[in-house]
Each structure stands twice: as structure tokens, then as C-alpha cells.
N, C-alpha and C positions, 0 to 999 in steps of 0.2 A: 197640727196634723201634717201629714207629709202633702206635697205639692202632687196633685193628679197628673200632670204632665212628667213630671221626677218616675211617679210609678209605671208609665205609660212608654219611658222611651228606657226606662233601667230596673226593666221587670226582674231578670234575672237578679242585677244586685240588690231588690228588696226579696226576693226570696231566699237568695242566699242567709240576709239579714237576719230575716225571720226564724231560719234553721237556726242560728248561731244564738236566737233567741231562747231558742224551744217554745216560740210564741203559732200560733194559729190563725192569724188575722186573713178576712176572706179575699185576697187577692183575686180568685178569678171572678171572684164574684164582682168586683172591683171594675176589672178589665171588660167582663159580660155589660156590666149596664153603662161604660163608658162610649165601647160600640153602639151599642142602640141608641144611647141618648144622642152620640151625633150622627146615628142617620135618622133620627129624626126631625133635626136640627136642621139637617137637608132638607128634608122633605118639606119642612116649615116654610122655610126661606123658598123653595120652589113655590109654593102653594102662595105665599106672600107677594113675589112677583109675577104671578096670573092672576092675584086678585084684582093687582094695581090694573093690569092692561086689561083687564077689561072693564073696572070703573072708566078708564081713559075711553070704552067705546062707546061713540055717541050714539050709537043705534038700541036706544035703551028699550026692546022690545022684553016681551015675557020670557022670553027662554034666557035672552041675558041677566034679565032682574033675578030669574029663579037659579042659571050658574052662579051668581056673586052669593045669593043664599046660602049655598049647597055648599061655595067655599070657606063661608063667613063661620058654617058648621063645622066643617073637618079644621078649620084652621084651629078652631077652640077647642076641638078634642084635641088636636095634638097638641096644641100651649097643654093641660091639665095631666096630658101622658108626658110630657118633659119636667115637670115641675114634679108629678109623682116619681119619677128616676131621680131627678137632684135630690127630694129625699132622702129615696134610699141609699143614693150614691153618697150623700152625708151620711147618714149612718153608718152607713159601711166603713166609712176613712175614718170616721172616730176612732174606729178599733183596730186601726193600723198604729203600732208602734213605732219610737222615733228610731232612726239609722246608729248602728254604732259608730265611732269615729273607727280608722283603721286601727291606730294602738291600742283600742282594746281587747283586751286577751279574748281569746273565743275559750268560752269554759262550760261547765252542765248544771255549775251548783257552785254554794259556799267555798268548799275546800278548794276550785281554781281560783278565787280571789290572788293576787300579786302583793305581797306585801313589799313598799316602796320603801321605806323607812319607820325608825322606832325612836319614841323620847323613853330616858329615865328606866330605870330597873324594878321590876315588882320590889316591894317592900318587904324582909324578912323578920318573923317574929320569932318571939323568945318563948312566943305562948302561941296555943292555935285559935285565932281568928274566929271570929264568929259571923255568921251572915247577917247582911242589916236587916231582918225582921227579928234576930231575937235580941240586935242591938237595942232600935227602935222600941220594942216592949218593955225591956228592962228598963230604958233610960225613960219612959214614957213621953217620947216624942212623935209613936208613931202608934193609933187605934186603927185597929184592924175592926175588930168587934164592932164599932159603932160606926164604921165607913160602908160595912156590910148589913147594919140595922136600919142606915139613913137610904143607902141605895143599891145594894143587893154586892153582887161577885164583883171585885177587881176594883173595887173601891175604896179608902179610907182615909184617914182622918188625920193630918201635921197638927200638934199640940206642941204649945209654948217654944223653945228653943228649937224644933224640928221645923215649924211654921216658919220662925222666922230665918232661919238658916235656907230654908228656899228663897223667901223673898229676897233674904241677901244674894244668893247667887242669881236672880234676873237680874237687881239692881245693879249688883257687881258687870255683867254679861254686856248688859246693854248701857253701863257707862265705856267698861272697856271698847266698845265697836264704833261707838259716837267720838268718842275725846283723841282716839288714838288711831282709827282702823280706817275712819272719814265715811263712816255709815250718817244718814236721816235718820232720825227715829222718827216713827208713824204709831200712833194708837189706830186699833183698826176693829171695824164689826167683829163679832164671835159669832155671826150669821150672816147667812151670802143668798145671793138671789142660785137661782139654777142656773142662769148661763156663767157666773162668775166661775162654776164647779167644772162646767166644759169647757170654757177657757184654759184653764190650768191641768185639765187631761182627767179631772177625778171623774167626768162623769163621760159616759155609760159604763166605761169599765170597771169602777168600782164601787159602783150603786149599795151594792148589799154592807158596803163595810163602813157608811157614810148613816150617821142621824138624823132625818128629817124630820121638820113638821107640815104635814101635810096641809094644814087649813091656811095657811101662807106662803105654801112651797117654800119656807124656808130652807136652809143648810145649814147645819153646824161642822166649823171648819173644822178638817183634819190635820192642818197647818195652817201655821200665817204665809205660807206659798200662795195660796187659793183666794185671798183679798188682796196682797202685794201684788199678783200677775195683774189682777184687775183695774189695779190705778189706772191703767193709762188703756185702758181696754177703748176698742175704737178712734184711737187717739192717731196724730203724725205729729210728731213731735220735729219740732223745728232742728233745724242744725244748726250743727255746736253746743247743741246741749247736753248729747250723751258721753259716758257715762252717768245713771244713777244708781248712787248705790244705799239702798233702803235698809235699817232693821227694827224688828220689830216684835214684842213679845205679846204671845196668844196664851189663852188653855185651849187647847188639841180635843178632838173628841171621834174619837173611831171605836166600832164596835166590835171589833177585834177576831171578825167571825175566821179568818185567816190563820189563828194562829189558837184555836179553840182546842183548847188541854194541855196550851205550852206556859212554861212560866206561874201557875198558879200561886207561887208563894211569894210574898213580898210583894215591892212596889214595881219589880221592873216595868210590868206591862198591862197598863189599864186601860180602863175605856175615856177617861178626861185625865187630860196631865199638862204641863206648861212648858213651854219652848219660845226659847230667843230664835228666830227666822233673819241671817241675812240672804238680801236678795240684789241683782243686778241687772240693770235694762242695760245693756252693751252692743257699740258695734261689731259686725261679724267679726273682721279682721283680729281683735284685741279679746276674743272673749275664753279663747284659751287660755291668754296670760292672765284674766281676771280671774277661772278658775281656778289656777295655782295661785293667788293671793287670795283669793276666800278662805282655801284649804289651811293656808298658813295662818289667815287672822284664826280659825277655828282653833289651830294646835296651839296659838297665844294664850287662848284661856286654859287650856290645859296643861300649861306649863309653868302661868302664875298661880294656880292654884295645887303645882307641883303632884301632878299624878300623869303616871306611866302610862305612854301612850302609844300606840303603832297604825300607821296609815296604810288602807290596803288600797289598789285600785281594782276595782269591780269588776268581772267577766262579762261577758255579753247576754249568758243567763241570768245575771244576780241586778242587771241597769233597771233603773226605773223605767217606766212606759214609756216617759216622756222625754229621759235623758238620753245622750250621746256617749257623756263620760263621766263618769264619778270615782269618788274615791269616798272610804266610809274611814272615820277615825274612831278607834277602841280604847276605851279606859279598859283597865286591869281590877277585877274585884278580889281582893284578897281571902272573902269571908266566903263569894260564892266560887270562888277558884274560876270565872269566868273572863272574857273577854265582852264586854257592852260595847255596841253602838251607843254612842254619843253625836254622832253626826256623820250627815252622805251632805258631799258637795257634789253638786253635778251642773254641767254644762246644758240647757237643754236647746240649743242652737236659735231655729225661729220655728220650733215646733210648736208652742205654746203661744209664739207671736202669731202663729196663723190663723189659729183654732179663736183668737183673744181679737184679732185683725190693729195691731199695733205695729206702727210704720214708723217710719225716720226717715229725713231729707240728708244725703252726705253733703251735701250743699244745697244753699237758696233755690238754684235754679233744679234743682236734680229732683226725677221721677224719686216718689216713697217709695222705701224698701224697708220688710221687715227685718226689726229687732231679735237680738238673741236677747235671751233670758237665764241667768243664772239662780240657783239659789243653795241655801249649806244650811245647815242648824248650826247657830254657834252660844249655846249648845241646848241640846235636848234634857231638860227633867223627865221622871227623877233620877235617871239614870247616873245622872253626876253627882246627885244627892248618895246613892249607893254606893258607888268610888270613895266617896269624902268619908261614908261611914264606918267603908271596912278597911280603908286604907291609912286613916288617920286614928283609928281607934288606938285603947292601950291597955294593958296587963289588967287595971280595976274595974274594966267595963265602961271604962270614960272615951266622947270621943272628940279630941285636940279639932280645934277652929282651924283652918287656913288661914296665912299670916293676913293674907288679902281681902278678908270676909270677917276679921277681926272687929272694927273699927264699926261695923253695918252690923252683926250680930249681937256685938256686945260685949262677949265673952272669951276667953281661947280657952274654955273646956266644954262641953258638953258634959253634965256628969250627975 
């Protein structure tokens, strides 16, 4: 969350923000219970040093016993009316989104996105393409039918060479990040407590789009962002110890009410799906440059696995809540004639270390100061599964292994 003081003395520059957002966060509402909460913090603190002086009077007669009463009561209503505004006043800064950096473009929608650079040329055919759901059927790698009999819409089913050609790309993903990129790998819960969910920004603001179980308040994560921020949740991490840089593979599970009657064919966009998360606890100073090497480990795998890519960076309308800066990378689908997200890097400053309350010492003796936090998918399924199928397919409905994904799958044809 943004620092109360930040919005207090650079009100104009978060509203500015907020326009550049098209976001709606209740700033005066903000500003409203920030006044009262400290005049009544006065009023505490006044009522606090007239209690003292007159415990200190020795003239301990009825009228003074019945004043110290009278103040022992207003002092307690006012402790319960400052405690009811911190509240609110937390509520309210939940829903304040993070600042953009200056370089990012002020835009209204998708089409301002900034494209920074491109790998590699779409693929051209001798024949026309076909999209991967009716790859998938034919080749019988992918049941639609019994994805939607087992768990209703936007659901289904990897069979035999389709199964394994995902697992090889986690395996491939998250050997790539560990052996060569200098990521940890972490196995991590597929459920989170509720404040794990407000640490990482997803909760109040995106409550409706998130799977609960109610009888344990659990959470089922929408990324492995949402237990990664957590590791070190309440934590000061000693100095000299940062950078950490984490990754790590989940199944994803969002209900997708966002985006209700997009994408309905195929696997682009479901309600459970699997993603490699890298992530970064970094000092402030360094956490730009770590963003530009995330982004790059990210376009690594998409360039050993030889498919066409272009990196935008984001507008001020299109940033996540929580980020500052990002940049999203697109594969090229040949069969849906599309461009897919595969991955948004984004820088999220120490907006997520505030909300998480994660410190760092720059030195032994030195006051804590919060952590920035990074994180990128490197990369999201099955999106890249969909690239692989329309972009590697061939004239007999077969579709060619990547050279890198050979050796794990088994095979170099799908057929």
C-alpha cells in the first residue's frame, strides 16, 4: 500500500496517478479520516496528560476520584473511535493503487501499450494453419468433452503426449531459471491463509475473482506471486543478504469473472492452469535493473524454444494494482492469428513490502527499511503450449517437438 504520509503531503501527485490510472481509489475519503484520526489523537494525548496530573493530586477527595472516572471514560471512548478510523483508514489504503514510475507511457487501454522490441518472424505456411483446439482433437492430446463433464466450462483434459509436453515445459522452465538465470526453486502451498492474499494486493480488490473455501478461510492462489511475497512476510532480513531471487511452479486458479464471454474456445483461458513464477526481494536502488533482467530471463525461454516474440511496456491504464512498471511479452499464435500474453514483469517497488510488512537492514547498524518486490511469469501455460502447437505444427496435422523439450517429452513429432 502506498505510505499515508506519501498521500498526505503529494495529494495532487496521487491523484494525478490515479487519473493516468482510470482508477477510482477514495482519496478524500482517505484524507477525511486522516484529519480526524489526528485530532483525535490530540484530544487523547490532552486527556492523557490531565489524567496523569491529577492522579499526581494528593487531595484525593470525591470530586477528584469522580474527575479521574469521567476521564478514565472519555479516554476509552476515544482509544475505540481511533482504533474504529485505523480501520477504516486500512481499508480504505487497500484500495489505493501503486504509483506509476515517470516512464511509463500515460495511456487509456491496450492499444497505448509501447512496443520496446521484437524476437524472431511469425512462421509462414505452405498450408493454412489451424488453431490448437482442432490441433488438439485431431491429434487426441487435448479433451474438451470430458474437461467439461469432469468440471463444467473452461476446463479440460491433456491426454498422453499433450500431458506430457506440458510437464516438459515446467520442467524445461524451471530447470532453465535455476541452472542458468540463478533463481531458488521453492515448492509452495496451492492455498494461502487470507492475509497472505493482502499482502500481495489480491485481496479486497479482487475478492470476486479469487476461489475460496469458506470453512478454513482458505485461498486458492491465483499465482505463485501470492505465497512467494509471503516467505518473508513480517520478516527484517539481515544485511547483505539481498538480493533473493525465487522461482517457482503452481496451478493458478481464478474464476475468471473478468473476462466472462472472452476466449471461450480452446485453452487460452481457464479457471486452473499452471505457471513457472519468478520472483524478487531486491534493494530499492537495484530493482530497476533487476526488472530488465527478469524480462530478459523471461524472452530466454522463448527464444530456446524458438518462437516469435515482441515485448511491450505497459501504459498507466493497463499496470497491475500493485506494479509501478511492467512490461508484458507476447508469443505469436499462427492458427489463432493472435498475439498471447505469456508473461508481465513488473517492478512492484515496496508497495507489496508494506501491505506484507517486510524490512531490510542496508547495514548492521541501520534503521529497517522496506523491500522492493519484483515478480514476471517465466512462463505462463498453456499459453505457450498454444504457440508450440500452432507454430510448430505441419502440412499432415503433426505437431514437430521443440529441439529443447525433445529429450523430456520423448519424442520430435506429435502425430
Amino acid at each position: 500500500m502506498l505510505d499515508l504520509k506519501f498521500i498526505r503531503e503529494n495529494t495532487d501527485t496521487v491523484r494525478q496517478a490515479l487519473e493516468n490510472r482510470r482508477d477510482t481509489a477514495p482519496i478524500d475519503d482517505i484524507l477525511r479520516l486522516d484529519t480526524q484520526r489526528r485530532q483525535k489523537i490530540m484530544a487523547l494525548e490532552n486527556l492523557r496528560r490531565q489524567r496523569k496530573e491529577t492522579a499526581r493530586d494528593r487531595k484525593m477527595d470525591e470530586d477528584t476520584l469522580k474527575e479521574g472516572r469521567d476521564l478514565r471514560n472519555t479516554i476509552r471512548s476515544l482509544e475505540e473511535e481511533v482504533s474504529n478510523l485505523d480501520n477504516e483508514m486500512e481499508s480504505s489504503l487497500l484500495q489505493v493503487p501503486n504509483i506509476p514510475q515517470p516512464d511509463t507511457p500515460v495511456g487509456q487501454g491496450e492499444e497505448d501499450n509501447v512496443i520496446v522490441r521484437t524476437w524472431g518472424e511469425p512462421k509462414s505456411f505452405d498450408f493454412t494453419p489451424a488453431p490448437h483446439w482442432k490441433l488438439g482433437e485431431s491429434l487426441g492430446i487435448i479433451d474438451f468433452e470430458r474437461g467439461v463433464k469432469l468440471s463444467g466450462s473452461r476446463f479440460y483434459v491433456l491426454k498422453g503426449l499433450g500431458a506430457r509436453l506440458q510437464r516438459a515445459l515446467i520442467w524445461f522452465m524451471v530447470d532453465l531459471h535455476t541452472r542458468e538465470h540463478g533463481y531458488q526453486e521453492v515448492y509452495l502451498p496451492f492455498m494461502v491463509k487470507r492475509e497472505c492474499m493482502v499482502g500481495a494486493s489480491n485481496l479486497p480488490k479482487f475478492a470476486d475473482n479469487l476461489y475460496h473455501d469458506d470453512t478454513d478461510d482458505f485461498w486458492f492462489v491465483p499465482t505463485a506471486e501470492v505465497p512467494l511475497t509471503n516467505l518473508h512476510r513480517d520478516e527484517i532480513i539481515p544485511a547483505g543478504l539481498l538480493p533473493f531471487h525465487y522461482v517457482a511452479y503452481t496451478a493458478c486458479f481464478r474464476r475468471e469473472k473478468m473476462s466472462a464471454g472472452k476466449d471461450t474456445r480452446g485453452i487460452k483461458r481457464g479457471h486452473q492452469f499452471d505457471k513457472v513464477e519468478m520472483y524478487k526481494f531486491t534493494e530499492p536502488d537495484t530493482s530497476n535493473d533487476e526488472l530488465e533482467k527478469m524480462t530478459r530471463d523471461a524472452e530466454d525461454v522463448c527464444q530456446k524454444l524458438g518462437l516469435p516474440y515482441r515485448v511491450s511496456q505497459l501504459n498507466t491504464a493497463e499496470l497491475g494494482f500493485a506494479s509501478t512498471k511492467s512490461y508484458d511479452i507476447e508469443l505469436w499464435a499462427s492458427g489463432c492469428e493472435e498475439w498471447l500474453e505469456v508473461s508481465s514483469c513488473s517492478n512492484c517497488t515496496d508497495f507489496q513490502a508494506r501491505r506484507a510488512n517486510i524490512r531490510y537492514r542496508p547495514t548492521p547498524e541501520s534503521k529497517p527499511q522496506f523491500v522492493h518486490t519484483l515478480n514476471g511469469s517465466g512462463l505462463a501455460l498453456p499459453r505457450v503450449m498454444i504457440a508450440i502447437m500452432e507454430n510448430y505444427q505441419q502440412a499432415d496435422g503433426s505437431i514437430a517437438v521443440p529441439e529443447v523439450l525433445q529429450h523430456i517429452v520423448g519424442e520430435k513429432v506429435i502425430g
